[in-house]
C-alpha atoms as a printed R data frame, in Angstrom:
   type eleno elety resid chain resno       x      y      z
1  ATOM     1    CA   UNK     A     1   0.000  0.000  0.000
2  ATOM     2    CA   UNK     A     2   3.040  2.569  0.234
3  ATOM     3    CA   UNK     A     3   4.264  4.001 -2.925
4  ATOM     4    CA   UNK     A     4   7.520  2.331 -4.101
5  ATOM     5    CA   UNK     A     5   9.498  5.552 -3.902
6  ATOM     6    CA   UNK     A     6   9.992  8.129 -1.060
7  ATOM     7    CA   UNK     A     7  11.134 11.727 -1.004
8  ATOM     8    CA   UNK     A     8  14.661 12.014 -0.228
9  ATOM     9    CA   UNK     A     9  17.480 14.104 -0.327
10 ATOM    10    CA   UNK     A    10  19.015 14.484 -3.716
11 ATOM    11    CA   UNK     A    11  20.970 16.683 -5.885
12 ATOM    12    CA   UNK     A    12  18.805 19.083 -5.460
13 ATOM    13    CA   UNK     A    13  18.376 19.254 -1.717
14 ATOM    14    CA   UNK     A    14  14.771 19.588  0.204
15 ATOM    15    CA   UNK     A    15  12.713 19.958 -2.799
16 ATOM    16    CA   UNK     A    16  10.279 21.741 -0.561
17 ATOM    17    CA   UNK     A    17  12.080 25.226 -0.559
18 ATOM    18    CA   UNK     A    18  10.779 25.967 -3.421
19 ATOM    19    CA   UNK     A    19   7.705 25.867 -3.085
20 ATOM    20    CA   UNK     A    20   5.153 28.638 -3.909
21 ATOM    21    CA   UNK     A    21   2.303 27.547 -2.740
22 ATOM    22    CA   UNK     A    22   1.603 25.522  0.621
23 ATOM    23    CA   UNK     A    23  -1.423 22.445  0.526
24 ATOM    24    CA   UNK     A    24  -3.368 22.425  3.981
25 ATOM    25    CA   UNK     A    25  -5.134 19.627  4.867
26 ATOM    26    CA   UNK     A    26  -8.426 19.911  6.992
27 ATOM    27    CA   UNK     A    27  -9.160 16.301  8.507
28 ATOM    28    CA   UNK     A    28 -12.744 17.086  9.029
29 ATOM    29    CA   UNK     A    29 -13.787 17.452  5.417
30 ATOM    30    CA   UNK     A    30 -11.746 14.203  4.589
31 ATOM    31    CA   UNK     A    31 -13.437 11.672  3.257
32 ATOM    32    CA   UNK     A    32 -10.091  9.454  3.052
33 ATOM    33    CA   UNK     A    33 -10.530  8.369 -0.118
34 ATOM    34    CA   UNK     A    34  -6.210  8.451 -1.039
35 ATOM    35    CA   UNK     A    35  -6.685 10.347 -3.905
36 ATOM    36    CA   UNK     A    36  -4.295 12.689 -2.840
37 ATOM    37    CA   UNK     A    37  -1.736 10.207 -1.777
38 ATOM    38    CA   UNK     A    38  -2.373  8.286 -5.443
39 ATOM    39    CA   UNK     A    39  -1.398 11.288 -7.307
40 ATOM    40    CA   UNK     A    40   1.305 12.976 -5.168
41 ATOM    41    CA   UNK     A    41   3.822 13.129 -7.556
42 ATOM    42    CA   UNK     A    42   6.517 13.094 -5.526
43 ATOM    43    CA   UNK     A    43   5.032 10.621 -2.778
44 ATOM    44    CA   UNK     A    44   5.136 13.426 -0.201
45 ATOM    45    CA   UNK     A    45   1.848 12.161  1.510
46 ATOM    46    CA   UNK     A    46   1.392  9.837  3.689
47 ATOM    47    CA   UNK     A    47  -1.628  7.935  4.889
48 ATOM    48    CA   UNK     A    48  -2.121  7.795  8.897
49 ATOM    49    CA   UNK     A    49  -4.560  4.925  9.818
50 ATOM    50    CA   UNK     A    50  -4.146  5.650 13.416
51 ATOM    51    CA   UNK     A    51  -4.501  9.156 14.963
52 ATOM    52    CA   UNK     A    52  -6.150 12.503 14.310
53 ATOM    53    CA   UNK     A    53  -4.859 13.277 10.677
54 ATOM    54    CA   UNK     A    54  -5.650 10.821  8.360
55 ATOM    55    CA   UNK     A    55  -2.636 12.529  5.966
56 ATOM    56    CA   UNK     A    56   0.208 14.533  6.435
57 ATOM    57    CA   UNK     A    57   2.251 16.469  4.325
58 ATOM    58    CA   UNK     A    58   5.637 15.982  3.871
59 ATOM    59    CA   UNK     A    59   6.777 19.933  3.766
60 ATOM    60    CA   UNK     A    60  10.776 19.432  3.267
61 ATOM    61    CA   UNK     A    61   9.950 17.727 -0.126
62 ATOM    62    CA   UNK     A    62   6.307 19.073 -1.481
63 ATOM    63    CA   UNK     A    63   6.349 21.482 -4.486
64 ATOM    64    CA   UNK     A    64   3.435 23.125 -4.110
65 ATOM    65    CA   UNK     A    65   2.203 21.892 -7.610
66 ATOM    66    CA   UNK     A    66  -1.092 21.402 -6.590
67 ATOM    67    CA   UNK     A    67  -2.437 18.424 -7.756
68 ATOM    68    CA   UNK     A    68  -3.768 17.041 -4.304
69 ATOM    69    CA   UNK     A    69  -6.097 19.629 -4.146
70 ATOM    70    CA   UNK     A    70  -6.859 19.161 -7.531
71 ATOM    71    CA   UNK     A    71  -8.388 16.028 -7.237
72 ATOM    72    CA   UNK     A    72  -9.720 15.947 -3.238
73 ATOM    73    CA   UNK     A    73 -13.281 15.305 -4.047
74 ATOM    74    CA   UNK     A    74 -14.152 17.020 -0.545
75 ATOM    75    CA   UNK     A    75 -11.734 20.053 -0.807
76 ATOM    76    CA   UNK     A    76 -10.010 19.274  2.471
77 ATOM    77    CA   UNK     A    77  -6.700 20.063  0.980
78 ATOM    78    CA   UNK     A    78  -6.664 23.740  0.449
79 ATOM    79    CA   UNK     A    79  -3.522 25.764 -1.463
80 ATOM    80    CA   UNK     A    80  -2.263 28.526  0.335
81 ATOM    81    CA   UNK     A    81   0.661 31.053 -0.839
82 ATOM    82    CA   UNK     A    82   3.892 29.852  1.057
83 ATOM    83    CA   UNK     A    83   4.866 32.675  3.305
């Protein structure tokens, strides 16, 4: 059920400085359907069976491209300009 590849450090660095715009999830419009973890294209979500969040967001790696929010059926994952 995890994806075969995980963020990590590369030539690049943390991926995640560069990031214009910040997702933020809201658990309580989740409907945990994965979506956003199935697309992530850069595997930076992770699926929490146990606890509070059902997601989190891997912030040293995300992008900011967007494409979690894109496809939340329930709009729990909101962009926000990174500040």
């Amino acid at each position: 059920m995890w994806p075969l590849a995980k963020p990590a450090i590369g030539v690049s660095g943390k991926t995640g400085t560069w990031r214009l715009q910040r997702p933020v999830f809201d658990s309580s419009k989740c409907i945990k359907c994965r979506l956003c973890w199935l697309y992530c294209p850069d595997s930076t979500i992770d699926i929490n069976e146990e606890g509070a969040n059902f997601i989190t967001i891997n912030y040293d790696y995300c992008k900011g491209c967007g494409i979690c929010s894109n496809v939340c059926p329930a709009k729990a994952i909101t962009m926000y300009p990174e500040e």
